[in-house]
N, CA, C and O atoms as a Tinker XYZ file with bonds, in Angstrom:
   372  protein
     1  N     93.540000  127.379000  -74.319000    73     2
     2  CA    94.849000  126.769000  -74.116000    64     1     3
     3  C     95.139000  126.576000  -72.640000    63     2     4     5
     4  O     95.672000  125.584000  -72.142000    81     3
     5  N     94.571000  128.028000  -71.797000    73     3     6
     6  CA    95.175000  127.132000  -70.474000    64     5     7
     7  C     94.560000  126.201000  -69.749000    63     6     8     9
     8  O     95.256000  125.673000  -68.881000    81     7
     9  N     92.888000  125.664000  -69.904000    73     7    10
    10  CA    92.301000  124.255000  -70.013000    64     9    11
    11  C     93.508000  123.296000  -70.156000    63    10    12    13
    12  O     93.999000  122.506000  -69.350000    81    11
    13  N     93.918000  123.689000  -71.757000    73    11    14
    14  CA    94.309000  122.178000  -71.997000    64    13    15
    15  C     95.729000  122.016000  -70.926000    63    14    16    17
    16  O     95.884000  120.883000  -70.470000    81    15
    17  N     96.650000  122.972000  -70.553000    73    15    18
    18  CA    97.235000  123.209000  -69.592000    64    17    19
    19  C     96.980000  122.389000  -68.433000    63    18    20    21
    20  O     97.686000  121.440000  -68.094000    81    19
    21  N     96.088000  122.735000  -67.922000    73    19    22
    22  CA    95.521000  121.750000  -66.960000    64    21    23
    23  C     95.203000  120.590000  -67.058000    63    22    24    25
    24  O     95.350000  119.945000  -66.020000    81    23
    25  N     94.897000  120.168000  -67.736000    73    23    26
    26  CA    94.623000  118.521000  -67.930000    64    25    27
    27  C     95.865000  117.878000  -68.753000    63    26    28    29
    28  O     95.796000  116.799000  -69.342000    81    27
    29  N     97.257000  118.889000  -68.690000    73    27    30
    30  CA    98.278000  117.690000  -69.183000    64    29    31
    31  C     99.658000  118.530000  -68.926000    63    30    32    33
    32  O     99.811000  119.749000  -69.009000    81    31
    33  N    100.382000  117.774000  -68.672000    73    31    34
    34  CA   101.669000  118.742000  -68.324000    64    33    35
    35  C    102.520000  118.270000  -69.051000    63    34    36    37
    36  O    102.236000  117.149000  -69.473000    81    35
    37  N    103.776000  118.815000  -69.477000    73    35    38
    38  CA   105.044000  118.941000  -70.036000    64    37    39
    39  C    105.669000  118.077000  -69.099000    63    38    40    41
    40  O    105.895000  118.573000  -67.995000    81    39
    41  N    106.065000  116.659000  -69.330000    73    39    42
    42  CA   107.931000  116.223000  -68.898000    64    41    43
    43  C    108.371000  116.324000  -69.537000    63    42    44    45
    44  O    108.088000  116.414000  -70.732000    81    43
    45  N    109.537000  116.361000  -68.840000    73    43    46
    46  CA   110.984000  117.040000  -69.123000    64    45    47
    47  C    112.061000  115.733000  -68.268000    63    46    48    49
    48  O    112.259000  116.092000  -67.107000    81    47
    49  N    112.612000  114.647000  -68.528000    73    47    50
    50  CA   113.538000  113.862000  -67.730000    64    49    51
    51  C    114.807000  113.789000  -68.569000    63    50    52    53
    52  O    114.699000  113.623000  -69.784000    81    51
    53  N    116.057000  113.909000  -67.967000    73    51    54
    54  CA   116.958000  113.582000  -68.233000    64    53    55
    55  C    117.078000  112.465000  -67.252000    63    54    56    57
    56  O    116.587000  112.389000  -66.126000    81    55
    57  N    118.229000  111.156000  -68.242000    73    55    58
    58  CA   117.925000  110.137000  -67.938000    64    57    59
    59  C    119.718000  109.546000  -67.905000    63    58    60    61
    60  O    120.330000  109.665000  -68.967000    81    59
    61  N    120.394000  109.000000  -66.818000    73    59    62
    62  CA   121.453000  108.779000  -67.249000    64    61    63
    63  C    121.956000  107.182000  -67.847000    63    62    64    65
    64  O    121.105000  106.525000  -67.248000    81    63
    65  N    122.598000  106.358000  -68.462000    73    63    66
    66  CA   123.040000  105.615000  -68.884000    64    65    67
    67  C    121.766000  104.566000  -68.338000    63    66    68    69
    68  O    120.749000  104.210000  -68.934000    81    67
    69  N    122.262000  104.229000  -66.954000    73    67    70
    70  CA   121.687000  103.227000  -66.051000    64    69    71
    71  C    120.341000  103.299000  -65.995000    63    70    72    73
    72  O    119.789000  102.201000  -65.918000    81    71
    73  N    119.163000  104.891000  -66.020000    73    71    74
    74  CA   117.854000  105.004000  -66.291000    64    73    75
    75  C    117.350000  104.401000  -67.498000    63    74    76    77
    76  O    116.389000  103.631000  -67.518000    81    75
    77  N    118.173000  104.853000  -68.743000    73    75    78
    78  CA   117.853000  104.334000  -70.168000    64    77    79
    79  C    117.730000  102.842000  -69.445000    63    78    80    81
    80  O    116.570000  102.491000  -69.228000    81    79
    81  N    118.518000  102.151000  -69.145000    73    79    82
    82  CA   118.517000  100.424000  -68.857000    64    81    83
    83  C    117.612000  100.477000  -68.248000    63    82    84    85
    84  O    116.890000   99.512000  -68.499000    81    83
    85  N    117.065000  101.342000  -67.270000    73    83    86
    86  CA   115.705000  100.682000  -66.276000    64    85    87
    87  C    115.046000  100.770000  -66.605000    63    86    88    89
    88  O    114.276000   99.854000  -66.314000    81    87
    89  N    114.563000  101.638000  -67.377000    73    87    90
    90  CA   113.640000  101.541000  -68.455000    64    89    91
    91  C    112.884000  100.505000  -69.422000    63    90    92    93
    92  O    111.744000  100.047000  -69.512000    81    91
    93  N    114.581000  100.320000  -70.363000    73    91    94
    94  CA   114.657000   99.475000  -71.181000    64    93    95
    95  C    114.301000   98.004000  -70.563000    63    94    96    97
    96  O    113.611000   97.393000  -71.380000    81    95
    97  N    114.541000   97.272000  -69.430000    73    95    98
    98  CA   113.966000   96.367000  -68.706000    64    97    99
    99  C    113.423000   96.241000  -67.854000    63    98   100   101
   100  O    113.600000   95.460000  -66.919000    81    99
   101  N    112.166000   97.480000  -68.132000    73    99   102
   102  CA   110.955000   97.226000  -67.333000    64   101   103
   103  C    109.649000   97.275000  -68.262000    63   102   104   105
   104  O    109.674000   97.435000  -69.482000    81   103
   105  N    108.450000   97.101000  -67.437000    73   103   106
   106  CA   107.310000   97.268000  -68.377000    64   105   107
   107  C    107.031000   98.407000  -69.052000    63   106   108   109
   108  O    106.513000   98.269000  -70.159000    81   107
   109  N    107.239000   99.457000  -68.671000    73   107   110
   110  CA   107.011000  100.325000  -68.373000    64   109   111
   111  C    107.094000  101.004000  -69.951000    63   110   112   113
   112  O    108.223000  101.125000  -70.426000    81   111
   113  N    106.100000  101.379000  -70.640000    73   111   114
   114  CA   106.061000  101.854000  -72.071000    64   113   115
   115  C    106.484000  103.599000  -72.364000    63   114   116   117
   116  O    105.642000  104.364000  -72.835000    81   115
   117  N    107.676000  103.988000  -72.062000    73   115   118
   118  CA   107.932000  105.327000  -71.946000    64   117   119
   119  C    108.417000  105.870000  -73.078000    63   118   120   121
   120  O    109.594000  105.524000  -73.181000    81   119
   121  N    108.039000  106.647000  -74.102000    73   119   122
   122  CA   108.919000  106.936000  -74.807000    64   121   123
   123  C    109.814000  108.154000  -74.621000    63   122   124   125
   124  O    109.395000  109.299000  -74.450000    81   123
   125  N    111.330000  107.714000  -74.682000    73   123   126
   126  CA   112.591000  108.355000  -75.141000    64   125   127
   127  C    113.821000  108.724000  -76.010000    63   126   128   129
   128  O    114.176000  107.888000  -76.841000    81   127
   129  N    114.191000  109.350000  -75.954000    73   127   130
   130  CA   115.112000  109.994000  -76.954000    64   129   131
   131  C    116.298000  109.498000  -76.618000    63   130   132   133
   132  O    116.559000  109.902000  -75.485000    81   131
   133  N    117.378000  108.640000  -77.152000    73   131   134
   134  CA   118.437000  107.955000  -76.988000    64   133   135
   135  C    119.334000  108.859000  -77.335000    63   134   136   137
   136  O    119.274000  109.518000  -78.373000    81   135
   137  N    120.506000  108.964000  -76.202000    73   135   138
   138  CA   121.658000  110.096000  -76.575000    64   137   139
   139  C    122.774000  108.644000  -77.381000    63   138   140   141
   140  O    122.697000  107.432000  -77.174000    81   139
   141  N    123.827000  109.501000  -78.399000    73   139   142
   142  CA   125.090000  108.551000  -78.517000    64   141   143
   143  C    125.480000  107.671000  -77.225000    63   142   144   145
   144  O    125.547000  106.474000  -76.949000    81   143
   145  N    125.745000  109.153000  -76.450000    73   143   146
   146  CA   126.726000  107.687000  -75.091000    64   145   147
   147  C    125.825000  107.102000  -74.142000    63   146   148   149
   148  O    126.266000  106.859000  -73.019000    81   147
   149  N    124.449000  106.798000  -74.461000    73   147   150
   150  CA   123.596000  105.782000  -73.630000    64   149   151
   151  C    122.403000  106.584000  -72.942000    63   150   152   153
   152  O    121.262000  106.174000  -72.730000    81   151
   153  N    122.884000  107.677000  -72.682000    73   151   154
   154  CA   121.642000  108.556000  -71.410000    64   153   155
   155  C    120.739000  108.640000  -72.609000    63   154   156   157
   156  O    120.778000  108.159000  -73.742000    81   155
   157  N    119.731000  109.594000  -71.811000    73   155   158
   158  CA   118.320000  109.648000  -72.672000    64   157   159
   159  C    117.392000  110.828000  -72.322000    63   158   160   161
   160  O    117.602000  111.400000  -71.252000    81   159
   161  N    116.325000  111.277000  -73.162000    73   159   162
   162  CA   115.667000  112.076000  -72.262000    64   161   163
   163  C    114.482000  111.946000  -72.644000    63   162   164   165
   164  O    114.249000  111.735000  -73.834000    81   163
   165  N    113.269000  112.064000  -71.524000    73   163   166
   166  CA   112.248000  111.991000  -71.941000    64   165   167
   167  C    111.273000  113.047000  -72.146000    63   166   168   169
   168  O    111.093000  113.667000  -71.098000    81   167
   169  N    110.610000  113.456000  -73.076000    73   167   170
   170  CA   110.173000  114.707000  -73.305000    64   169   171
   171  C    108.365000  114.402000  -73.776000    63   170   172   173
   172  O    108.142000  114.141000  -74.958000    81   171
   173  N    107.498000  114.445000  -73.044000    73   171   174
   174  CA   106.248000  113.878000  -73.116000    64   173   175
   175  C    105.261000  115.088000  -72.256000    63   174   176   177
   176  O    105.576000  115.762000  -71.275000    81   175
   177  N    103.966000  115.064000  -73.037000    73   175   178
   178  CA   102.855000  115.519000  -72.236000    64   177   179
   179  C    102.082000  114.546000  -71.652000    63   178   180   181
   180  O    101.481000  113.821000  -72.446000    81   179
   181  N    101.877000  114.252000  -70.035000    73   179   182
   182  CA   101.299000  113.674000  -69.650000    64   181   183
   183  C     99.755000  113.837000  -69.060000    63   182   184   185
   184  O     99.610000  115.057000  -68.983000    81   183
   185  N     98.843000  113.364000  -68.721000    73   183   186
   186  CA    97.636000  113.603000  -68.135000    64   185   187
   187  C     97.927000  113.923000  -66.807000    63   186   188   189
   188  O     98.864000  113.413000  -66.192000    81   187
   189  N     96.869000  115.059000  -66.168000    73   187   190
   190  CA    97.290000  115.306000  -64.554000    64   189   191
   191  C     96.790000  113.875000  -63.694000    63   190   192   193
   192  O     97.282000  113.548000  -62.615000    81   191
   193  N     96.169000  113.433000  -64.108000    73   191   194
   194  CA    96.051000  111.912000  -63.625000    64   193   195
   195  C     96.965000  111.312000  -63.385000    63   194   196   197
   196  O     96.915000  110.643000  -62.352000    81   195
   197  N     98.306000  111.265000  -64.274000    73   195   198
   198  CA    99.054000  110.270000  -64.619000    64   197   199
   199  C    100.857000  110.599000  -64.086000    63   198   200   201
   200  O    101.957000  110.152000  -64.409000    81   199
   201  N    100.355000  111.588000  -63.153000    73   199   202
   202  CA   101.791000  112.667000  -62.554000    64   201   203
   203  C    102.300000  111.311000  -60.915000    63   202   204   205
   204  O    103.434000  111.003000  -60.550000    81   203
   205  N    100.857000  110.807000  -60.296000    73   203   206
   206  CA   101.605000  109.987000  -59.494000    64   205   207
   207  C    102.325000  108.913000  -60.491000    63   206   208   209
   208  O    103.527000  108.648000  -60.489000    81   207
   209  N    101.510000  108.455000  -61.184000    73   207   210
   210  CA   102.299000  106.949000  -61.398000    64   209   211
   211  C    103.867000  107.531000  -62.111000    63   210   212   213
   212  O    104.825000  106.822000  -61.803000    81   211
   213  N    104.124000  108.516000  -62.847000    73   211   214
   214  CA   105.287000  109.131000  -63.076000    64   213   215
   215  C    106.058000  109.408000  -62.329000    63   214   216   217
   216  O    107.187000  109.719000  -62.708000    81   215
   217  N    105.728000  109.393000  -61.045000    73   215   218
   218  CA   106.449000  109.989000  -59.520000    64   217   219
   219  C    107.088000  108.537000  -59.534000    63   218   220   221
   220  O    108.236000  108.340000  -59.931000    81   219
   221  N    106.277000  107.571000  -59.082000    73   219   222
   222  CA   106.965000  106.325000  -58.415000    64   221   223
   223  C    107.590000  105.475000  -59.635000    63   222   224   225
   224  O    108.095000  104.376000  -59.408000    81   223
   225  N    107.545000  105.995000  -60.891000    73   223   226
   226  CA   108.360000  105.005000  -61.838000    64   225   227
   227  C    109.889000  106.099000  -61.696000    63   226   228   229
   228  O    111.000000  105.569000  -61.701000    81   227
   229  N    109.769000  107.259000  -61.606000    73   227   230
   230  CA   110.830000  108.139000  -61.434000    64   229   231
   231  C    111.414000  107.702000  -60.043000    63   230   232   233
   232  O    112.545000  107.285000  -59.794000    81   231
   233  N    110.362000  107.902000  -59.212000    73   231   234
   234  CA   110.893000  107.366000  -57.989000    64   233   235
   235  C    112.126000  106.100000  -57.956000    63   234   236   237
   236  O    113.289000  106.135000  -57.554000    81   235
   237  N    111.218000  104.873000  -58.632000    73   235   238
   238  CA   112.302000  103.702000  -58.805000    64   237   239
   239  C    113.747000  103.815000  -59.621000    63   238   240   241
   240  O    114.554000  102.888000  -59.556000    81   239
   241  N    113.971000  104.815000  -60.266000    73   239   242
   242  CA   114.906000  104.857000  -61.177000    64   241   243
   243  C    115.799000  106.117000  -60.494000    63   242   244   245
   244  O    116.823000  106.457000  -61.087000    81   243
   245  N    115.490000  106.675000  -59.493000    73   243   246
   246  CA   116.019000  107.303000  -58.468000    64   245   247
   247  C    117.178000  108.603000  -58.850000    63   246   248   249
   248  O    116.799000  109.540000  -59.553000    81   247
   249  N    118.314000  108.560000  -58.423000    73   247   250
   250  CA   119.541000  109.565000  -58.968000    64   249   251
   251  C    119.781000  109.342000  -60.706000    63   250   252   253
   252  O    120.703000  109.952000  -61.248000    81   251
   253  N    119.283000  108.838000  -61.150000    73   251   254
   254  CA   119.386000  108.521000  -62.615000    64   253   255
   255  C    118.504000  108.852000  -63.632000    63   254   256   257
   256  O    118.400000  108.419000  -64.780000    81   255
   257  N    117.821000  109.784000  -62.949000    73   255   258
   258  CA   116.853000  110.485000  -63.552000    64   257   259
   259  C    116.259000  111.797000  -63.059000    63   258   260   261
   260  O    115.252000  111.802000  -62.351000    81   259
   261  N    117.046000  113.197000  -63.529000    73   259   262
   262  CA   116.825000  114.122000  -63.246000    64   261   263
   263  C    115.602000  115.036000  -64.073000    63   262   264   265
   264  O    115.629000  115.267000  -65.282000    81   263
   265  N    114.440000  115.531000  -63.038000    73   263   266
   266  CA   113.315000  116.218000  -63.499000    64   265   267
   267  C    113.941000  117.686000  -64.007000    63   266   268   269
   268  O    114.841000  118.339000  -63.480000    81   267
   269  N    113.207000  117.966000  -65.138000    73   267   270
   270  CA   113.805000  119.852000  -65.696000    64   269   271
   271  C    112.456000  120.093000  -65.653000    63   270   272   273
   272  O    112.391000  121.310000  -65.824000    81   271
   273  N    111.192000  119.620000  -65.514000    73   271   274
   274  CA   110.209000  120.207000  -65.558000    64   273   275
   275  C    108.910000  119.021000  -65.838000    63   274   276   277
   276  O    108.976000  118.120000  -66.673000    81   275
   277  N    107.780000  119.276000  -64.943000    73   275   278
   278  CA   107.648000  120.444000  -64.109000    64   277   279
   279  C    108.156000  120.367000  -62.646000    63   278   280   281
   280  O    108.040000  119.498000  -61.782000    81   279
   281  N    108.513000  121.082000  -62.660000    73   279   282
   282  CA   108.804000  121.678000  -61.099000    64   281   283
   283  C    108.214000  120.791000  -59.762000    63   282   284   285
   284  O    108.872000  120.454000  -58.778000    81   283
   285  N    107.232000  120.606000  -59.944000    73   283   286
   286  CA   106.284000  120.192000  -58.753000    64   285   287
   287  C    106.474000  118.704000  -58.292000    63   286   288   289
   288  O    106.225000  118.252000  -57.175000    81   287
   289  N    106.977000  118.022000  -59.410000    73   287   290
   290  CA   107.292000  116.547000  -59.459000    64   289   291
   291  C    107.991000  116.423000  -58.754000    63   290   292   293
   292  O    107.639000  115.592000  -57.918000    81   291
   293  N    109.317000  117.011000  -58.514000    73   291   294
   294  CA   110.175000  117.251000  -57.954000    64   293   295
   295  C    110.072000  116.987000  -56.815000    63   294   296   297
   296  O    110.779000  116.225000  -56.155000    81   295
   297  N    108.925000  117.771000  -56.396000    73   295   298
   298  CA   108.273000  117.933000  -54.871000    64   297   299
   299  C    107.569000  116.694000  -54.342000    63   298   300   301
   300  O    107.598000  116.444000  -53.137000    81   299
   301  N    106.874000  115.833000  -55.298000    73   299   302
   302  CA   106.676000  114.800000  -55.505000    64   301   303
   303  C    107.427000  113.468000  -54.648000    63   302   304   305
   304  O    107.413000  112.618000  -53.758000    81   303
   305  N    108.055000  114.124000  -55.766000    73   303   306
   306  CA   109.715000  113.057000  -55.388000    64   305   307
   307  C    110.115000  113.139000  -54.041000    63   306   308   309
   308  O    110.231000  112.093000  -53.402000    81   307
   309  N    110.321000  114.123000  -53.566000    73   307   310
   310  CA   110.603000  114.445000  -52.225000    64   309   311
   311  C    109.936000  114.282000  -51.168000    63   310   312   313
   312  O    110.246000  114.227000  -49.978000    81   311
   313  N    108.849000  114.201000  -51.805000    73   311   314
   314  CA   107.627000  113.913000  -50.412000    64   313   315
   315  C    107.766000  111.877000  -50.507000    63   314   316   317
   316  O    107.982000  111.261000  -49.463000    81   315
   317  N    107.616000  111.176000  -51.751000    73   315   318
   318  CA   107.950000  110.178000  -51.403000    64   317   319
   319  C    109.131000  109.529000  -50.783000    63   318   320   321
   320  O    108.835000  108.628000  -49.998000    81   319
   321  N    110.131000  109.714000  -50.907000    73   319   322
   322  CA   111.510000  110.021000  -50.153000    64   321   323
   323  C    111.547000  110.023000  -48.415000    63   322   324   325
   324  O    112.229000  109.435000  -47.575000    81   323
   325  N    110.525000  110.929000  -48.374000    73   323   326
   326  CA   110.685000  111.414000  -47.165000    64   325   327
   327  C    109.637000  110.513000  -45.818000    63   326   328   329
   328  O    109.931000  110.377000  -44.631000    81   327
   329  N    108.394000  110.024000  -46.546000    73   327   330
   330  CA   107.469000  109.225000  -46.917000    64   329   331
   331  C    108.081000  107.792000  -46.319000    63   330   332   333
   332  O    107.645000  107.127000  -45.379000    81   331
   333  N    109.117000  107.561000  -47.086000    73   331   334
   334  CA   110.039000  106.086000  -46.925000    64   333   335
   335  C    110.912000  106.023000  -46.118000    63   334   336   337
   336  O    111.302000  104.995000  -45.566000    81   335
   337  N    111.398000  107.345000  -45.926000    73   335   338
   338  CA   112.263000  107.567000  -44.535000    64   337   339
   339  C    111.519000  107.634000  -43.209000    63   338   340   341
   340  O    112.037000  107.023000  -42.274000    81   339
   341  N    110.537000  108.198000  -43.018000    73   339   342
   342  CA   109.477000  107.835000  -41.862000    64   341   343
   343  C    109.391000  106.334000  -41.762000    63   342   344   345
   344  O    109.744000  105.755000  -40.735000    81   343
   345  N    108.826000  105.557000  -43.049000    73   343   346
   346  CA   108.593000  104.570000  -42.525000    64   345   347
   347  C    109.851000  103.733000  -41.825000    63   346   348   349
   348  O    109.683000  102.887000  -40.946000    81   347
   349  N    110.658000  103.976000  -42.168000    73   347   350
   350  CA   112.445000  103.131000  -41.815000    64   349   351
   351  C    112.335000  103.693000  -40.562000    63   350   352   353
   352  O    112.456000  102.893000  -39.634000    81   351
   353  N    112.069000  105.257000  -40.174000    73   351   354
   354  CA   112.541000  105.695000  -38.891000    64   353   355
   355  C    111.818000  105.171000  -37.899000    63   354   356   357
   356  O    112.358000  104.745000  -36.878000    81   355
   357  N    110.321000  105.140000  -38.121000    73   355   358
   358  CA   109.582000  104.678000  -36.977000    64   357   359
   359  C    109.492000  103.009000  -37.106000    63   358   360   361
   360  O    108.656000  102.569000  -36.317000    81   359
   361  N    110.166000  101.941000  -37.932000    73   359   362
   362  CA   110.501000  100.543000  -37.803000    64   361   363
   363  C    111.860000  100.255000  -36.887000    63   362   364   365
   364  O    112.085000   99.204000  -36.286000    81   363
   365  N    112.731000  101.457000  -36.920000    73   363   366
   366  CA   113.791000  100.997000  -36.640000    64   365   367
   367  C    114.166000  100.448000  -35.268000    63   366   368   369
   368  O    115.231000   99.865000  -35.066000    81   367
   369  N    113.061000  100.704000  -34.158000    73   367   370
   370  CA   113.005000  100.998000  -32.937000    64   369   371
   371  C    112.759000   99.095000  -32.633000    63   370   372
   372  O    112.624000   98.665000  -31.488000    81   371
């Protein structure tokens, strides 16, 4: 079991109103769980392969999509963030 651990991780996204929509009109084949008042959550095992391209589709959908797990994505997130702020800082000149 902890093999398979490694080669796939648990998401965990909560998704608010406006994520469900970015979703919903993009390519992007995700499956989620539709709340009554619009938000959503996504609850999937992914391949460790498949944690960047999850970063930058999370990435694009930005404050409207909060990670509960795993953890590290998070970090992810933050490093691209930060990533994009370099590039702005050292253009701005």
């Amino acid at each position: 079991m902890e093999i398979v651990q490694l080669l796939k991780n648990l998401v965990n996204v909560l998704l608010t109103k406006e994520g469900v929509s970015k979703i919903k009109d993009s390519s992007w084949n995700l499956d989620m769980e539709l709340n009554e008042d619009g938000s959503g959550i996504i609850s999937t095992f992914i391949k460790v392969e498949d944690i960047d391209c999850y970063a930058s589709i999370l990435f694009f959908i930005g404050n409207n999509a909060k990670v509960i797990e795993p953890k590290f994505l998070n970090k992810l997130l933050y490093d691209k963030a930060n990533e994009l702020r370099y590039f702005y800082e050292e253009n701005m000149v």
